[in-house]
N, CA, C and O atoms as a printed pandas DataFrame, in Angstrom:
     atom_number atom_name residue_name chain_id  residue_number  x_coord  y_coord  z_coord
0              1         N          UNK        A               1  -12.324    1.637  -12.444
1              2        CA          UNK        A               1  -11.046    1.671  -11.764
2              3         C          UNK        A               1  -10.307    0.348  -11.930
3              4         O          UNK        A               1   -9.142    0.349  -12.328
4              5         N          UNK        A               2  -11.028   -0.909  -11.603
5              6        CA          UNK        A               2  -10.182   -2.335  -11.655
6              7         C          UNK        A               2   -9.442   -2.247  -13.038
7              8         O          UNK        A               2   -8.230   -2.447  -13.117
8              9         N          UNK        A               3  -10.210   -1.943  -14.111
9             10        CA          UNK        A               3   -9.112   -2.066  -15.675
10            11         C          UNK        A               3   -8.609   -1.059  -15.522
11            12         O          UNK        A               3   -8.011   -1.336  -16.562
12            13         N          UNK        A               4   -8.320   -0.341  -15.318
13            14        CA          UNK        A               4   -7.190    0.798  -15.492
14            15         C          UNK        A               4   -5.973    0.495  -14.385
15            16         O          UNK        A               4   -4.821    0.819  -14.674
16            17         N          UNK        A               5   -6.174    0.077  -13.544
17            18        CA          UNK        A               5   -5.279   -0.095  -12.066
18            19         C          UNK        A               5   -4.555   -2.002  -12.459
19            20         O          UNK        A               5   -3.443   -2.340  -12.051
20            21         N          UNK        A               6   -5.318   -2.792  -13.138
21            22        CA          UNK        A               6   -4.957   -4.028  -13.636
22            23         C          UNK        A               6   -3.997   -3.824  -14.859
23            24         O          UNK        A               6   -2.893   -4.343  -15.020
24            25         N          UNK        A               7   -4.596   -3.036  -15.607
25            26        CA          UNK        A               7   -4.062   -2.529  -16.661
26            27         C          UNK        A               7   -2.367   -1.976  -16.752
27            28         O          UNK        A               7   -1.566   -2.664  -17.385
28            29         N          UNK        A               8   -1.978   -0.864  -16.162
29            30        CA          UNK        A               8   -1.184   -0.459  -15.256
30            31         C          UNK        A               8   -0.411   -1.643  -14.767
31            32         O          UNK        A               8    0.706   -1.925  -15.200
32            33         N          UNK        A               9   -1.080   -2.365  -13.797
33            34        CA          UNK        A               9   -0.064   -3.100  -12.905
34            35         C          UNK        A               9    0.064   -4.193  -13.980
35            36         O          UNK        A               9    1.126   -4.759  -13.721
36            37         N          UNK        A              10   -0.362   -4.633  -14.801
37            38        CA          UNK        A              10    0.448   -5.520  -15.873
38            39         C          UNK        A              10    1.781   -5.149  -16.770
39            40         O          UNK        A              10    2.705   -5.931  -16.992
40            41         N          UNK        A              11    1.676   -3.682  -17.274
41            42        CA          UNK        A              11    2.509   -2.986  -17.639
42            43         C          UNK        A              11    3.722   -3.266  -16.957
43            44         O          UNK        A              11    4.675   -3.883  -17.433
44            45         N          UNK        A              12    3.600   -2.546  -15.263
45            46        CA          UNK        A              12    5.179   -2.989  -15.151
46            47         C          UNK        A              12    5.654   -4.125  -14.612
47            48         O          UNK        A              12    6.858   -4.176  -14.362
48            49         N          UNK        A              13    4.612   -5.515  -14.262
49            50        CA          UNK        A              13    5.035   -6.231  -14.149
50            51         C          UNK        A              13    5.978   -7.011  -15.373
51            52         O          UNK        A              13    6.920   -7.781  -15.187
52            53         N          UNK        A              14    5.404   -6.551  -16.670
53            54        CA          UNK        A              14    6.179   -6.953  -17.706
54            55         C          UNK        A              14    7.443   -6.574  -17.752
55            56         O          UNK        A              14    8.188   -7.147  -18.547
56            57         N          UNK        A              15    7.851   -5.718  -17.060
57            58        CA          UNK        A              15    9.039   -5.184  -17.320
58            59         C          UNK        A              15   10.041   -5.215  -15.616
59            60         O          UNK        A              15   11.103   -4.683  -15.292
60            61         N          UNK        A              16    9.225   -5.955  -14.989
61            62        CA          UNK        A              16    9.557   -6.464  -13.790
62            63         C          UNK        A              16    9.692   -5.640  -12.796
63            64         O          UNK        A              16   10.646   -5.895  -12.061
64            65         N          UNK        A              17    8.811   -4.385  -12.417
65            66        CA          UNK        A              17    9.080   -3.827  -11.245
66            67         C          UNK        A              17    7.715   -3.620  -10.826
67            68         O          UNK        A              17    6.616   -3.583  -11.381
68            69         N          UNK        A              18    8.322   -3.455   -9.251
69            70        CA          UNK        A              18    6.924   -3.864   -8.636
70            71         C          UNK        A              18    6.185   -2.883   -8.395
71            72         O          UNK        A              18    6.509   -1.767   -8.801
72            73         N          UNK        A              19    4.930   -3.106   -7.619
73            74        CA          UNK        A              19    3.499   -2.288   -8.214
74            75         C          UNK        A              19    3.404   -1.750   -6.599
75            76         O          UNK        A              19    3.270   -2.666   -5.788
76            77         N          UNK        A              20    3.447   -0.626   -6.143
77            78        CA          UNK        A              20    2.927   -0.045   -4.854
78            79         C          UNK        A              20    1.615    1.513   -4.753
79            80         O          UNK        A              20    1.515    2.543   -5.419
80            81         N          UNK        A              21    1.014    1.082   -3.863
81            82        CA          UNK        A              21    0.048    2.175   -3.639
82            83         C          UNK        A              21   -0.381    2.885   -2.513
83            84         O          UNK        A              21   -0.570    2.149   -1.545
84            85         N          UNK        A              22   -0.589    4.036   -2.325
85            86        CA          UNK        A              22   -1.100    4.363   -1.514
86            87         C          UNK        A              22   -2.049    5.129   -1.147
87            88         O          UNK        A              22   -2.098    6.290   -1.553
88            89         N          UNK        A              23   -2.881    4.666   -0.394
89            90        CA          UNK        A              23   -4.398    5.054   -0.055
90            91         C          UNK        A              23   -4.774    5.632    1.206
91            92         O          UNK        A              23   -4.314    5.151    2.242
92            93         N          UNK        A              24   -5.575    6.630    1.234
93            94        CA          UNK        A              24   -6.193    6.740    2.894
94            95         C          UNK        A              24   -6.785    6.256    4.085
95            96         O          UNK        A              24   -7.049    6.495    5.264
96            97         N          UNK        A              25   -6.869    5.238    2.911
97            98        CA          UNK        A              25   -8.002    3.958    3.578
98            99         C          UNK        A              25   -7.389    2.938    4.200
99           100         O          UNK        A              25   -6.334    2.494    3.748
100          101         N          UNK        A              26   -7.857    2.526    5.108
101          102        CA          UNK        A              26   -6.898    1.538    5.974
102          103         C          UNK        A              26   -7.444    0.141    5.348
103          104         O          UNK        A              26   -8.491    0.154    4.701
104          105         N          UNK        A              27   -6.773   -0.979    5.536
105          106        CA          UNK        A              27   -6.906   -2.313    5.133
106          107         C          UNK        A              27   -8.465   -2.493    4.841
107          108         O          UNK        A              27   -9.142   -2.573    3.816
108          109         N          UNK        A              28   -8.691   -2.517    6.038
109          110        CA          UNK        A              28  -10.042   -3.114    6.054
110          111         C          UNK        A              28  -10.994   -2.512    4.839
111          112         O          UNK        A              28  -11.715   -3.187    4.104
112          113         N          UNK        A              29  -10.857   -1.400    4.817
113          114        CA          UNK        A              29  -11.778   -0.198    3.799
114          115         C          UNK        A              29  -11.419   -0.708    2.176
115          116         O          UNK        A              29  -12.086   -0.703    1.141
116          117         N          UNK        A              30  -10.210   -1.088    2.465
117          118        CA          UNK        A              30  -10.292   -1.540    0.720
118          119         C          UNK        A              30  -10.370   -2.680    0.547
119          120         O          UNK        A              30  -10.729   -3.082   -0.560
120          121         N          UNK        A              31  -10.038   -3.657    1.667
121          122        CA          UNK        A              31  -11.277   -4.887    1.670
122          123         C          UNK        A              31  -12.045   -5.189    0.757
123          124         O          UNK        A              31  -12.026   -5.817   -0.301
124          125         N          UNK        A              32  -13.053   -4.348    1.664
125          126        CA          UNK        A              32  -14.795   -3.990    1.258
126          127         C          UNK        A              32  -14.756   -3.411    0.369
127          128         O          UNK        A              32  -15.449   -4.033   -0.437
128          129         N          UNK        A              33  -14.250   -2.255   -0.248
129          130        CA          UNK        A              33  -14.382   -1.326   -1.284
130          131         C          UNK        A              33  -13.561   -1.920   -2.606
131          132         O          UNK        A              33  -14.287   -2.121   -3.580
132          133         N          UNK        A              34  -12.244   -2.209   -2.762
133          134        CA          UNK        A              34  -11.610   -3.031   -3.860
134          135         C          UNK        A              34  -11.089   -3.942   -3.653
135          136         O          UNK        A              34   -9.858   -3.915   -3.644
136          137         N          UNK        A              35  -11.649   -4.910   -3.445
137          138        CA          UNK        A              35  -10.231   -5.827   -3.081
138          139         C          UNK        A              35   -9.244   -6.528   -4.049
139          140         O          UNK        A              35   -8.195   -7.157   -3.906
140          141         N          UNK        A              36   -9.988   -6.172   -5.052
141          142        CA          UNK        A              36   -9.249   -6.138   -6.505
142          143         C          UNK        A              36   -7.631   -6.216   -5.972
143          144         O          UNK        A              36   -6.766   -7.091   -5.929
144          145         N          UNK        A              37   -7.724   -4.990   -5.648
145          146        CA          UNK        A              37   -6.445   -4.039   -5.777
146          147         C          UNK        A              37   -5.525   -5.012   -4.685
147          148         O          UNK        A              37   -4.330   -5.109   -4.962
148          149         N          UNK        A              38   -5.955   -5.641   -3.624
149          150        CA          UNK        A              38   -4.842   -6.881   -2.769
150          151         C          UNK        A              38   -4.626   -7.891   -3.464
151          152         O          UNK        A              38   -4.429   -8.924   -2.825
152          153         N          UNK        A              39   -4.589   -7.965   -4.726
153          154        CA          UNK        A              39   -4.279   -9.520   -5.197
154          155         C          UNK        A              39   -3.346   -8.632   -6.483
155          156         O          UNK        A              39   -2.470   -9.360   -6.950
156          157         N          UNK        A              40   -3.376   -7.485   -6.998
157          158        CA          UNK        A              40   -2.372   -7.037   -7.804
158          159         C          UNK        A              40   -1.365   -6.440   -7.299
159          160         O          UNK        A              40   -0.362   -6.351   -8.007
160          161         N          UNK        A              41   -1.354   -6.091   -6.475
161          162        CA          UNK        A              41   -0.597   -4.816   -6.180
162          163         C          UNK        A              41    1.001   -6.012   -4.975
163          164         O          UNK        A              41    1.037   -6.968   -4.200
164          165         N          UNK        A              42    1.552   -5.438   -5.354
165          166        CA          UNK        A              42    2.704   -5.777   -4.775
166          167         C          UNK        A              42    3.208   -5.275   -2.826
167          168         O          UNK        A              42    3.601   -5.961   -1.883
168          169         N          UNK        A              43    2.883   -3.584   -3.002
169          170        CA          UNK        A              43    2.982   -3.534   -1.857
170          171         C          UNK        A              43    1.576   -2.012   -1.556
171          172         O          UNK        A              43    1.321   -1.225   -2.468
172          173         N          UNK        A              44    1.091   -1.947   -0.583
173          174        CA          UNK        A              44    0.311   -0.757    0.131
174          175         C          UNK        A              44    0.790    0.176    1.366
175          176         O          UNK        A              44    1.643   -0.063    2.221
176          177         N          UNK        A              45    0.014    1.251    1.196
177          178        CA          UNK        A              45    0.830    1.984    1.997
178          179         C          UNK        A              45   -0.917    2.640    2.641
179          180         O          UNK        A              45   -1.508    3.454    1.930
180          181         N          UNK        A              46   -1.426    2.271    3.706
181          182        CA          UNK        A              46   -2.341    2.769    4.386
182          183         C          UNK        A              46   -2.418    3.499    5.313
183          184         O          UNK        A              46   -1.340    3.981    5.660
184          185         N          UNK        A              47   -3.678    3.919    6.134
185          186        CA          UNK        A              47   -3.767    5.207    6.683
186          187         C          UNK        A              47   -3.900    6.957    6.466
187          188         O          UNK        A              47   -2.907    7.656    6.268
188          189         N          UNK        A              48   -4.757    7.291    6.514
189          190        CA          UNK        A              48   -5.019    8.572    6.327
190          191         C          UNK        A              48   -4.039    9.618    6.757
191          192         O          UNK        A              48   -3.801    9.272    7.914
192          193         N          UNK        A              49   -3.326   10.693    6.520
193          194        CA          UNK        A              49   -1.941   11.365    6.908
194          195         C          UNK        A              49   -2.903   12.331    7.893
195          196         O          UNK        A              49   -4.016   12.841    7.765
196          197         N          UNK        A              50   -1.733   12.305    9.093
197          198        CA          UNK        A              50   -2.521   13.209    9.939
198          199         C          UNK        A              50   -1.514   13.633   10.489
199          200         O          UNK        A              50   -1.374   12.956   11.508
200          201         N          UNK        A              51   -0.518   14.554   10.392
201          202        CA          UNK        A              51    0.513   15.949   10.519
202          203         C          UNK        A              51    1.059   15.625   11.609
203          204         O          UNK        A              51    2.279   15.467   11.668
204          205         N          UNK        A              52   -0.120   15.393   13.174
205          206        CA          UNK        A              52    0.639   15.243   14.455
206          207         C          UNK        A              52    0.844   13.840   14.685
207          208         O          UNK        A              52    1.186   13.550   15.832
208          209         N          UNK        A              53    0.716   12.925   13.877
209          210        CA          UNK        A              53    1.289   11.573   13.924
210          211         C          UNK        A              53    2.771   10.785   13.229
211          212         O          UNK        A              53    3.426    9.766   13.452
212          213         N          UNK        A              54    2.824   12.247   12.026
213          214        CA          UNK        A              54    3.468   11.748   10.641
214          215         C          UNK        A              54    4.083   10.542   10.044
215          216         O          UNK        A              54    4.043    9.625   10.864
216          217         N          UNK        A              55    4.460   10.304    9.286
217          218        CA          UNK        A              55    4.748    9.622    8.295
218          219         C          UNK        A              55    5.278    8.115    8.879
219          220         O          UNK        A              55    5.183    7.770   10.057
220          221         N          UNK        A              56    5.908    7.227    7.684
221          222        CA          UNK        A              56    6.577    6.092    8.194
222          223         C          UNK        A              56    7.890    6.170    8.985
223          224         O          UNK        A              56    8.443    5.131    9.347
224          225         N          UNK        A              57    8.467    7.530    9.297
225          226        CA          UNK        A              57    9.500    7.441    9.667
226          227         C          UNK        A              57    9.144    7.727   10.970
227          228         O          UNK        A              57   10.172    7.923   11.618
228          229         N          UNK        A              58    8.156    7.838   11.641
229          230        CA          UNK        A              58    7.416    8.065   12.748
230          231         C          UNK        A              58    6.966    6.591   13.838
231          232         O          UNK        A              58    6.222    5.725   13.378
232          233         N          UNK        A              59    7.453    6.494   15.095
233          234        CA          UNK        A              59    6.655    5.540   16.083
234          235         C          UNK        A              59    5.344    5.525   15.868
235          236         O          UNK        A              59    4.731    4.721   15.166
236          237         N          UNK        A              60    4.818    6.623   16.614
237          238        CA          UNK        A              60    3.377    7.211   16.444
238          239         C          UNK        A              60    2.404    6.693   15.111
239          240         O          UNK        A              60    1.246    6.292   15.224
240          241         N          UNK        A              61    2.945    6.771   14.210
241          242        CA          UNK        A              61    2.238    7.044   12.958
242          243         C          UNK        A              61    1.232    6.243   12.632
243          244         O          UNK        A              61    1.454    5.050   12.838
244          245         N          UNK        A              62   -0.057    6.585   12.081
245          246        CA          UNK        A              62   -1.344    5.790   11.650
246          247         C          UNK        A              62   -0.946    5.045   10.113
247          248         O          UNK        A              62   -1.761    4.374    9.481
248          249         N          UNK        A              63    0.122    5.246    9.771
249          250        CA          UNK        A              63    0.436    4.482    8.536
250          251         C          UNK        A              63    0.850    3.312    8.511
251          252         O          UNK        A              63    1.559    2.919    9.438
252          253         N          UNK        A              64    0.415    2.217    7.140
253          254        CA          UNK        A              64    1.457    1.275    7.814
254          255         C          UNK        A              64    2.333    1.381    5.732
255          256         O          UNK        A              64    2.028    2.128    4.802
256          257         N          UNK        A              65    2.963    0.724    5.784
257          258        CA          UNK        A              65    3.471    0.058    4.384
258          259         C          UNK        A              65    3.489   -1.416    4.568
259          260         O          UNK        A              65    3.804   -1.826    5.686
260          261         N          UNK        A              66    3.181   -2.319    3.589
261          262        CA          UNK        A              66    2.609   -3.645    4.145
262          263         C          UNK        A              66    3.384   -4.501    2.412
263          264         O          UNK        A              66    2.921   -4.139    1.331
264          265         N          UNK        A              67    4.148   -5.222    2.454
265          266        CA          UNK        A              67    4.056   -6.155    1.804
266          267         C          UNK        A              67    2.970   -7.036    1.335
267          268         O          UNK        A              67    2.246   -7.532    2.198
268          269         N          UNK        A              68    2.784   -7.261    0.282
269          270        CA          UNK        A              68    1.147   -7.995    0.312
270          271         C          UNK        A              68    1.644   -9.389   -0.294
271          272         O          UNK        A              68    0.742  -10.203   -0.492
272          273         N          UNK        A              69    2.876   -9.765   -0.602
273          274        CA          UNK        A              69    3.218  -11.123   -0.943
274          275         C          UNK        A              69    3.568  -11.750    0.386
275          276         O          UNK        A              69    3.084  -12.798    0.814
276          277         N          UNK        A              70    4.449  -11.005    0.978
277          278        CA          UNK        A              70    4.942  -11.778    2.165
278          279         C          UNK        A              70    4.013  -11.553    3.689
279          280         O          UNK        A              70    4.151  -12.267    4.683
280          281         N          UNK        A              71    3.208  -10.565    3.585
281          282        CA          UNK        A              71    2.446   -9.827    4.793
282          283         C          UNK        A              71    3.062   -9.289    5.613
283          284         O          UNK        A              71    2.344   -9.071    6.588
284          285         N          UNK        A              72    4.316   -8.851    5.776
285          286        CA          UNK        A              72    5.563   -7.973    6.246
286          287         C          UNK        A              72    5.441   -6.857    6.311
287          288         O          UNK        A              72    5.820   -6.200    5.341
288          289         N          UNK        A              73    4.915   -6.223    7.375
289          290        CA          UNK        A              73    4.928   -4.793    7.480
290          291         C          UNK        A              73    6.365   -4.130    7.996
291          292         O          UNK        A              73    7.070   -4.369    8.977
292          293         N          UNK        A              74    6.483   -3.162    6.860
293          294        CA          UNK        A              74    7.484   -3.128    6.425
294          295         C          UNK        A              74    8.145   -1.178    7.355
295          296         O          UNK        A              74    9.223   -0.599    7.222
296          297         N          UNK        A              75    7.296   -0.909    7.920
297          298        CA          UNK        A              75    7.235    0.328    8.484
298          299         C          UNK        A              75    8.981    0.839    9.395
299          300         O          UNK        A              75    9.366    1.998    9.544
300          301         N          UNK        A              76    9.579   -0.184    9.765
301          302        CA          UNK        A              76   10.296   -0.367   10.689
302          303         C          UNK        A              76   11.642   -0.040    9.517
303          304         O          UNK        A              76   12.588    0.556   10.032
304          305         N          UNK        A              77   11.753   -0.290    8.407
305          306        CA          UNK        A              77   12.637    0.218    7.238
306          307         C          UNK        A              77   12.749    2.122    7.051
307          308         O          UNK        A              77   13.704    2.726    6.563
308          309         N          UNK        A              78   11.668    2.635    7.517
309          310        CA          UNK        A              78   11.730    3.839    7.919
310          311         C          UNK        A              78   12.398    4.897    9.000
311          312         O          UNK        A              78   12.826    6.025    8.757
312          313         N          UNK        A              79   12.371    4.351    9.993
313          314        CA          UNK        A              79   12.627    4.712   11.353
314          315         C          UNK        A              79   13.781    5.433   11.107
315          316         O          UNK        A              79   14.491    5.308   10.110
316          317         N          UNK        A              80   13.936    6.105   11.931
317          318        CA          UNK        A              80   15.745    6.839   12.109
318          319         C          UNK        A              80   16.326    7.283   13.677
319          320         O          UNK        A              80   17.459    7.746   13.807
């Protein structure tokens, strides 16, 4: 997974746009599991989707979207 996902995120950094992902796994889980992936990736989008919480456009919601240059959770760009 790290060369293919490094791989990838070199691609469009060459061409200057930024690299976002999203996973089920909350911070901590990819921590431990890749942490590869917090030092390439530009921005994440965590939390497992769970219907009666929904999405970022949601108070409630188990998601976050997180800037990983600035550490800016960025969730509040959603809202309506």
């Amino acid at each position: 997974m790290e060369n293919g996902v490094a791989n990838f995120n070199k691609y469009y950094k060459k061409i200057s746009l930024k690299v976002a992902l999203y996973t089920g796994l909350n911070e901590k889980q990819i921590q431990r599991k890749y942490p590869e992936l917090l030092n390439i990736l530009d921005f994440i989008k965590t939390g497992k989707w769970i219907s009666s919480l929904g999405g970022l456009d949601k108070l409630k919601t188990n998601q976050i979207l997180k800037d990983l240059r600035s550490g800016e959770i960025l969730n509040k760009y959603f809202l309506h």
